[in-house]
TORKOL-4160 file (C-alpha; in steps of 0.2 Angstrom, whole numbers, padded with zeros to 4 digits, m for minus):
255
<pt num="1" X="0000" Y="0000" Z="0000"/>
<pt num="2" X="0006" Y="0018" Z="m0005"/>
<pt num="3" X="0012" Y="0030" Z="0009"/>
<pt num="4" X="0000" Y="0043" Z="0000"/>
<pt num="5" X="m0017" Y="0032" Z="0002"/>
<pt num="6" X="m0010" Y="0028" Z="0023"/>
<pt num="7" X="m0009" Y="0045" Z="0024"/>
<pt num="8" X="m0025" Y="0046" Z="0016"/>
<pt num="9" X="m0033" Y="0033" Z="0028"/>
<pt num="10" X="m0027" Y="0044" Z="0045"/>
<pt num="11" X="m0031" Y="0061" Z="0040"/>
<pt num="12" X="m0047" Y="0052" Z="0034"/>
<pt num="13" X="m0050" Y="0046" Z="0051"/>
<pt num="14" X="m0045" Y="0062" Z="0059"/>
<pt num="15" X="m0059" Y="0070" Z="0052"/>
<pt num="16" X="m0073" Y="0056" Z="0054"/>
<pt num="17" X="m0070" Y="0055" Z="0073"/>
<pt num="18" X="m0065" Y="0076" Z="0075"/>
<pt num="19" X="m0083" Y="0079" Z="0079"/>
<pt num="20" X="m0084" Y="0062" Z="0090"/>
<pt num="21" X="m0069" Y="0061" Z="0100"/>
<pt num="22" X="m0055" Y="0075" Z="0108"/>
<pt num="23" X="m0038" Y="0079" Z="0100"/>
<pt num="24" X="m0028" Y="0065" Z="0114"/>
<pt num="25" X="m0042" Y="0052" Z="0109"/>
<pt num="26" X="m0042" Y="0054" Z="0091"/>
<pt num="27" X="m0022" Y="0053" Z="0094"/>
<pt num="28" X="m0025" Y="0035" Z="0100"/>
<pt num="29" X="m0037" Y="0030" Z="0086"/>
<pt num="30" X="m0022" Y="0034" Z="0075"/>
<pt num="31" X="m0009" Y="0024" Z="0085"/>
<pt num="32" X="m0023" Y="0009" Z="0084"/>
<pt num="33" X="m0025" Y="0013" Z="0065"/>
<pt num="34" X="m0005" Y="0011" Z="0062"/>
<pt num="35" X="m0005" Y="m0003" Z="0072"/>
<pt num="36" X="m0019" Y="m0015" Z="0068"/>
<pt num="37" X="m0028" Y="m0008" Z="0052"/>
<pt num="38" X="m0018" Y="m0006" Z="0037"/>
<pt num="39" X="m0025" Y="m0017" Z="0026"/>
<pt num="40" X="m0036" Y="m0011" Z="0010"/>
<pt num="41" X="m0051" Y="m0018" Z="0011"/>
<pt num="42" X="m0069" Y="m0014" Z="0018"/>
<pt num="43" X="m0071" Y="m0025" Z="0027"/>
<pt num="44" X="m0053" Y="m0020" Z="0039"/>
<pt num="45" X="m0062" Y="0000" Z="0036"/>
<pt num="46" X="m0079" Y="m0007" Z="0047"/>
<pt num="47" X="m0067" Y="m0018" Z="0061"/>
<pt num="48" X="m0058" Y="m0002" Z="0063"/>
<pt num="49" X="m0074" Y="0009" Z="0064"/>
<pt num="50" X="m0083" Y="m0004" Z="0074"/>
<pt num="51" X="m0065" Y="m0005" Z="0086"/>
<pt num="52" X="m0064" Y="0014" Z="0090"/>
<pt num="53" X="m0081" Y="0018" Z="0093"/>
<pt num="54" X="m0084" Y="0002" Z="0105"/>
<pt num="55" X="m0066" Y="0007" Z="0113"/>
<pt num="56" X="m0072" Y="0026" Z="0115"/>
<pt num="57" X="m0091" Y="0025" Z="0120"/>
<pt num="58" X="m0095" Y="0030" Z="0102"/>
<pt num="59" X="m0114" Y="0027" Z="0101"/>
<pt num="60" X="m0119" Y="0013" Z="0090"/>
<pt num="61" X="m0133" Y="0026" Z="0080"/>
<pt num="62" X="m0117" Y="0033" Z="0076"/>
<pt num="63" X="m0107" Y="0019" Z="0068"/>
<pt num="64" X="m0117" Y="0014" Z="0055"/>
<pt num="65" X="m0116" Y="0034" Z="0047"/>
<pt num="66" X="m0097" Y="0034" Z="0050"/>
<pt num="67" X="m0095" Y="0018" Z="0041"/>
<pt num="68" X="m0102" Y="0027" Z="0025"/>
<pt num="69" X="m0092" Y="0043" Z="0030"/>
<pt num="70" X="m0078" Y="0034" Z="0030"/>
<pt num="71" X="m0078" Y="0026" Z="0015"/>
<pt num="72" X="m0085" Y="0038" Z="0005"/>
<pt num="73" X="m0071" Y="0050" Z="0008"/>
<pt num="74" X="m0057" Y="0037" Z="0004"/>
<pt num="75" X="m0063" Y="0040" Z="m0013"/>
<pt num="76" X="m0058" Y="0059" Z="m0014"/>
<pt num="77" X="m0043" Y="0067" Z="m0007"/>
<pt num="78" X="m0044" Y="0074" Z="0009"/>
<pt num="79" X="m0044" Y="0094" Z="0012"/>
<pt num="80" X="m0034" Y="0090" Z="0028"/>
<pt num="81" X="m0016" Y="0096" Z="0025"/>
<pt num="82" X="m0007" Y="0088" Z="0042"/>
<pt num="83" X="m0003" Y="0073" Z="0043"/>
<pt num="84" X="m0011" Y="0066" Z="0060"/>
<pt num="85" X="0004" Y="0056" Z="0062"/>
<pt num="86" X="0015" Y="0071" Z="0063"/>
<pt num="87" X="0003" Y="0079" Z="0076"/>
<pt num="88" X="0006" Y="0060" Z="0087"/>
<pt num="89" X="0024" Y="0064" Z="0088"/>
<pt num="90" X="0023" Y="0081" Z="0091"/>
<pt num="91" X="0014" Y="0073" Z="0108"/>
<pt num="92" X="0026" Y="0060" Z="0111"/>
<pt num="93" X="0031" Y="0063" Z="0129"/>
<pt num="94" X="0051" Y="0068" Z="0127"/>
<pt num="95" X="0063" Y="0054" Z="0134"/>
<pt num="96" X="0071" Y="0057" Z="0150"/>
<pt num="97" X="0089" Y="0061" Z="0152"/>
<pt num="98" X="0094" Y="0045" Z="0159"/>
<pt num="99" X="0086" Y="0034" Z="0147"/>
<pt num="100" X="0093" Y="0027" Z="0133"/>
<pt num="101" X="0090" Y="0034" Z="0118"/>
<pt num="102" X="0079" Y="0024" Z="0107"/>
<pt num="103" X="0084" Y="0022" Z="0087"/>
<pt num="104" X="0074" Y="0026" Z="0073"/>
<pt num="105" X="0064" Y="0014" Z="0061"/>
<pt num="106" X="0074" Y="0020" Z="0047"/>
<pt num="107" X="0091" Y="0017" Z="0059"/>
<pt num="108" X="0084" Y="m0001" Z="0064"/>
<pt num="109" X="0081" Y="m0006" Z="0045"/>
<pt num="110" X="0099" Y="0000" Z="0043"/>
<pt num="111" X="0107" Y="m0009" Z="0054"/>
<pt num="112" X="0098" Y="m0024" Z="0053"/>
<pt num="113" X="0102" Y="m0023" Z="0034"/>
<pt num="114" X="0121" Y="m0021" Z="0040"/>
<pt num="115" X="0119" Y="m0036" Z="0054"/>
<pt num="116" X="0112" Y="m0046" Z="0040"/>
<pt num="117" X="0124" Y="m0043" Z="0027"/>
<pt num="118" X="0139" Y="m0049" Z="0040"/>
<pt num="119" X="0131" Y="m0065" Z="0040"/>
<pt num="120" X="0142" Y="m0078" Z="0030"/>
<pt num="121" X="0130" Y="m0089" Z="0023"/>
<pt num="122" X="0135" Y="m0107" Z="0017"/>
<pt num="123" X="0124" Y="m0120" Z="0007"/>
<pt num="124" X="0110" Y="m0124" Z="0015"/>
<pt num="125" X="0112" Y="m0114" Z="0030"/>
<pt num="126" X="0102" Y="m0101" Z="0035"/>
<pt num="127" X="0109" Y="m0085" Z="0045"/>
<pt num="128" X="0102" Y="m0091" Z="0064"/>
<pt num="129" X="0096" Y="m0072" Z="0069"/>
<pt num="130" X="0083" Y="m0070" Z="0054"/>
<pt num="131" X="0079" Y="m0091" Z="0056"/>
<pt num="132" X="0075" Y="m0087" Z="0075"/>
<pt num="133" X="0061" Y="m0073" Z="0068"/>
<pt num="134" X="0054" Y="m0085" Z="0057"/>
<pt num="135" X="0034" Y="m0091" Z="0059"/>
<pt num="136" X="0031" Y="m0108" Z="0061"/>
<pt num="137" X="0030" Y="m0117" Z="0044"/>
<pt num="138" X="0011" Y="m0119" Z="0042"/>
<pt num="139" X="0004" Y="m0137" Z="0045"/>
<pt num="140" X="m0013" Y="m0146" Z="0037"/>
<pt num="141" X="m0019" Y="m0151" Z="0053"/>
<pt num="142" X="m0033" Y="m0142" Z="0054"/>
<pt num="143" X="m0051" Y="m0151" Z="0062"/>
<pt num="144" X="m0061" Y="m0157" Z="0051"/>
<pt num="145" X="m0075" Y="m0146" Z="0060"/>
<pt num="146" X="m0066" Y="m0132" Z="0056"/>
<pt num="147" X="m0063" Y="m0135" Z="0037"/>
<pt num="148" X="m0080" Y="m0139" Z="0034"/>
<pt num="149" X="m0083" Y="m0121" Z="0043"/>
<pt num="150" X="m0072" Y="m0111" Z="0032"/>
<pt num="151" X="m0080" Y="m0120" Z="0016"/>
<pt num="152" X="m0100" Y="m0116" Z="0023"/>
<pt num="153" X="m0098" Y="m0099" Z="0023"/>
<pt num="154" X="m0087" Y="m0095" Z="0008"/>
<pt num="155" X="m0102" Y="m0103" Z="0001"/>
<pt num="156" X="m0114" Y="m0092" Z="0009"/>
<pt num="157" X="m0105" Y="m0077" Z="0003"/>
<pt num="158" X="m0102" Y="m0083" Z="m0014"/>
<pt num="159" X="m0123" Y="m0078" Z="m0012"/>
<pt num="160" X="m0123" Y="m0062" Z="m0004"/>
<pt num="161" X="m0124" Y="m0046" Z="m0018"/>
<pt num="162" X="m0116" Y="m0035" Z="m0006"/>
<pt num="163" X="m0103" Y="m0041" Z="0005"/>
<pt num="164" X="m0099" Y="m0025" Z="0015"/>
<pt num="165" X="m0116" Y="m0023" Z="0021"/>
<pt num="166" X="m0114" Y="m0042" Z="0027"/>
<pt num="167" X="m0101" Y="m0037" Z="0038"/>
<pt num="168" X="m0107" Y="m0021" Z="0044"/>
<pt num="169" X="m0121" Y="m0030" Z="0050"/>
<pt num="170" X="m0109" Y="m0041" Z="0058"/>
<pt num="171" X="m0099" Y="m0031" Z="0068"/>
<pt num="172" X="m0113" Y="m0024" Z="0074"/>
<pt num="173" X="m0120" Y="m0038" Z="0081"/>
<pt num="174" X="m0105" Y="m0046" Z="0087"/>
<pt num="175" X="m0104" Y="m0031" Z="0099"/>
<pt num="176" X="m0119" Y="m0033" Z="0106"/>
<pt num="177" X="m0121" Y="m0051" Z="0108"/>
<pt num="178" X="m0115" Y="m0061" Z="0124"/>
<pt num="179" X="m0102" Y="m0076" Z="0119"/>
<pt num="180" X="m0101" Y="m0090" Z="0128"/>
<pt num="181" X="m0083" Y="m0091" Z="0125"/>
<pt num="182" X="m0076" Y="m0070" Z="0126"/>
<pt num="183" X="m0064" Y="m0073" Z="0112"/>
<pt num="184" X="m0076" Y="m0076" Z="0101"/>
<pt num="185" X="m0079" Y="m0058" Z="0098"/>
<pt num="186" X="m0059" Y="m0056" Z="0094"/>
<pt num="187" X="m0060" Y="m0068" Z="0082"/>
<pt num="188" X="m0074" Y="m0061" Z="0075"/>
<pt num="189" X="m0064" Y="m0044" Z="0074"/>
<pt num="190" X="m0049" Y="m0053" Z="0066"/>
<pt num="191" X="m0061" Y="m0061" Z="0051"/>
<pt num="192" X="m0067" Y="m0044" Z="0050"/>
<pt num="193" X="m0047" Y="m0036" Z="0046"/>
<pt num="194" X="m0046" Y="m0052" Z="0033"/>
<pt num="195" X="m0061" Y="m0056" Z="0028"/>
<pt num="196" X="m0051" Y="m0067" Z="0016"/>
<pt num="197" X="m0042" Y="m0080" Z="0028"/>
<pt num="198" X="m0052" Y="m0092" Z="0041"/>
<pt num="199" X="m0033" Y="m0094" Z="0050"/>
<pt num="200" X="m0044" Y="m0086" Z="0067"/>
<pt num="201" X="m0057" Y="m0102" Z="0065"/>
<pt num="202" X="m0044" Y="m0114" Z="0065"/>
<pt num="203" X="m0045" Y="m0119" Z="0085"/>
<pt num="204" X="m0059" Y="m0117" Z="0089"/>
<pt num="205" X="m0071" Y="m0129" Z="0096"/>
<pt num="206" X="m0087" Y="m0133" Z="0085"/>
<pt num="207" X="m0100" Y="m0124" Z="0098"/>
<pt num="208" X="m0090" Y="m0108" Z="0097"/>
<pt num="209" X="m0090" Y="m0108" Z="0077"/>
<pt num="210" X="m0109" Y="m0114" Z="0079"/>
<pt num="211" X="m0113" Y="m0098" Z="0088"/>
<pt num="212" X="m0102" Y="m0090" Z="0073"/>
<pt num="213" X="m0114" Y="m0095" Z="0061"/>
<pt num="214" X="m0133" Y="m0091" Z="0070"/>
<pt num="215" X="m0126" Y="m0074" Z="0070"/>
<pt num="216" X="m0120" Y="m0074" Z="0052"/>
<pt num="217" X="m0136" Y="m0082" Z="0050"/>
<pt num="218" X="m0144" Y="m0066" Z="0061"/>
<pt num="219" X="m0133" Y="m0055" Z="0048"/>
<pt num="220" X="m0141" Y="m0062" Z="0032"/>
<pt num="221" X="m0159" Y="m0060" Z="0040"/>
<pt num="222" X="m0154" Y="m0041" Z="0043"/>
<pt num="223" X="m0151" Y="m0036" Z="0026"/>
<pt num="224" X="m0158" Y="m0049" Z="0015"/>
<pt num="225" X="m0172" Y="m0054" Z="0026"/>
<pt num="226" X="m0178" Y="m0072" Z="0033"/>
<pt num="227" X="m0184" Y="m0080" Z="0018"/>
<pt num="228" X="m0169" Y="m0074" Z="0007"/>
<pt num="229" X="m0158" Y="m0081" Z="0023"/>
<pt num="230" X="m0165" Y="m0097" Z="0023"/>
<pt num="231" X="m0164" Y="m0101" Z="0005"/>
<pt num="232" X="m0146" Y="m0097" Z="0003"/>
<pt num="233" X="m0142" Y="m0108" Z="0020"/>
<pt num="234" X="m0150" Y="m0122" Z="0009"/>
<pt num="235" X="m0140" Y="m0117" Z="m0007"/>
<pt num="236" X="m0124" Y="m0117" Z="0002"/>
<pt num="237" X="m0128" Y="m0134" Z="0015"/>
<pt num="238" X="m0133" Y="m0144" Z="m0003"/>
<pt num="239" X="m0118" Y="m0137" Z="m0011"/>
<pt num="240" X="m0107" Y="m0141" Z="0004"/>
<pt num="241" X="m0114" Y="m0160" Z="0004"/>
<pt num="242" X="m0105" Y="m0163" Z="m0009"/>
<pt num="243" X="m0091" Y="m0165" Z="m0003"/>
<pt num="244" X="m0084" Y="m0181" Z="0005"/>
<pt num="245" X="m0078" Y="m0172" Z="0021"/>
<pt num="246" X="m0099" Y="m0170" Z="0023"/>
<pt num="247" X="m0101" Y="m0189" Z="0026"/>
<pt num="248" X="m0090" Y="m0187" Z="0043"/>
<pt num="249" X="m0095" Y="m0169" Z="0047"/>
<pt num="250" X="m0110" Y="m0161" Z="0041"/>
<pt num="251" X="m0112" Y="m0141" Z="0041"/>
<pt num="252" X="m0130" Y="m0145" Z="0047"/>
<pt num="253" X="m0122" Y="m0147" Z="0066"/>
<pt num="254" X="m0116" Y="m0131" Z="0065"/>
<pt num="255" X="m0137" Y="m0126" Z="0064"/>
């Protein structure tokens, strides 16, 4: 992603919450939107939306409007002419005498890059300090109940005419329903960043993802209505079983 549409993305936040929030909590609505929200996509643009207001007390008759503000003015350049990220340094609290000094992003790159390149690297040896940084490789262990989970409801979406007023809908009522388990709503959240990876569904159990999919469920009946609802859950059980996973774990016991 370009610098100019980041840039974009904060003084479009700036503005949204300006009338919402005061200068120090708009300042930590940037810090959260460096941090966990740079992806390009509208379904990250609601999670974020749906994160601040929900961290800040926004009320949710506010959300909904912000989501459309938003969005509508990542489509046109912004009048804003600061950079809210200069404004967050400007408020970084100065470092005290005694402590050491910290280095800069562009510093660390550059000594990393000059750590990295004193690294004598033989065939089929890997330089120890980037293997030690390294994600675990990636396994295909992944519950049967869980596979068949990802596969339902990339069919249910395969339906839907409008997938950002799926997840808006979404978010909004994963805020207000009580979980059994409290980290459903989390991983609701991260779905809601990447609407394209099911990696968050991966552990857990099948009641948790059941309860998953009655709120998706609760979703589609918000903008498509209940008989429209139904008939894609059909659609997409029939076309899941199909598969021969289906004869050892249904989609129907997630219903």
């Amino acid at each position: 992603m370009g610098s100019d549409m980041k840039k974009r993305r904060r003084q479009v936040a700036w503005v949204c919450f300006e009338p919402h929030l005061p200068e120090a909590q708009r300042l930590e609505a940037i810090q959260i939107l460096e941090q966990s929200f740079q992806q390009d996509s509208i379904s990250n643009l609601i999670a974020y939306v749906t994160r601040i207001c929900s961290d800040f007390g926004i009320d949710a008759g506010i959300r909904k409007p912000l989501y459309g503000q938003f969005h509508e003015m990542m489509g046109h350049e912004s009048d804003l002419q600061i950079d809210p990220l200069s404004l967050l340094h400007e408020k970084a609290p100065p470092i005290a005498p005694e402590t050491e000094a910290l280095v800069s992003v562009p510093e660390a790159i550059t000594q990393i890059e000059a750590d990295v390149a004193k690294v004598e690297i033989t065939p089929n040896t890997s330089p120890p300090s980037i293997v030690a940084i390294l994600p675990p490789t990636p396994t295909n262990d992944v519950p049967l109940h869980a596979k068949m989970f990802a596969h339902f409801i990339e069919q249910l979406l395969n339906y839907l005419p409008n997938k950002s007023d799926f997840f808006e809908a979404l978010g909004e009522l994963s805020i207000n329903k009580n979980f059994s388990n409290k980290k459903i709503e989390l991983q609701i959240n991260a779905w809601l960043s990447d609407a394209d990876s099911f990696i968050w569904s991966e552990n857990l159990p099948e009641k948790n993802l059941a309860e998953i999919v009655h709120l998706i469920y609760h979703a589609f009946c918000d903008i498509l209505g209940p008989v429209n609802a139904d008939d894609i859950f059909h659609k997409a059980i029939a076309n899941c079983e199909q598969l021969p996973e289906a004869r050892q774990f249904s989609p129907t016991r997630f219903l």
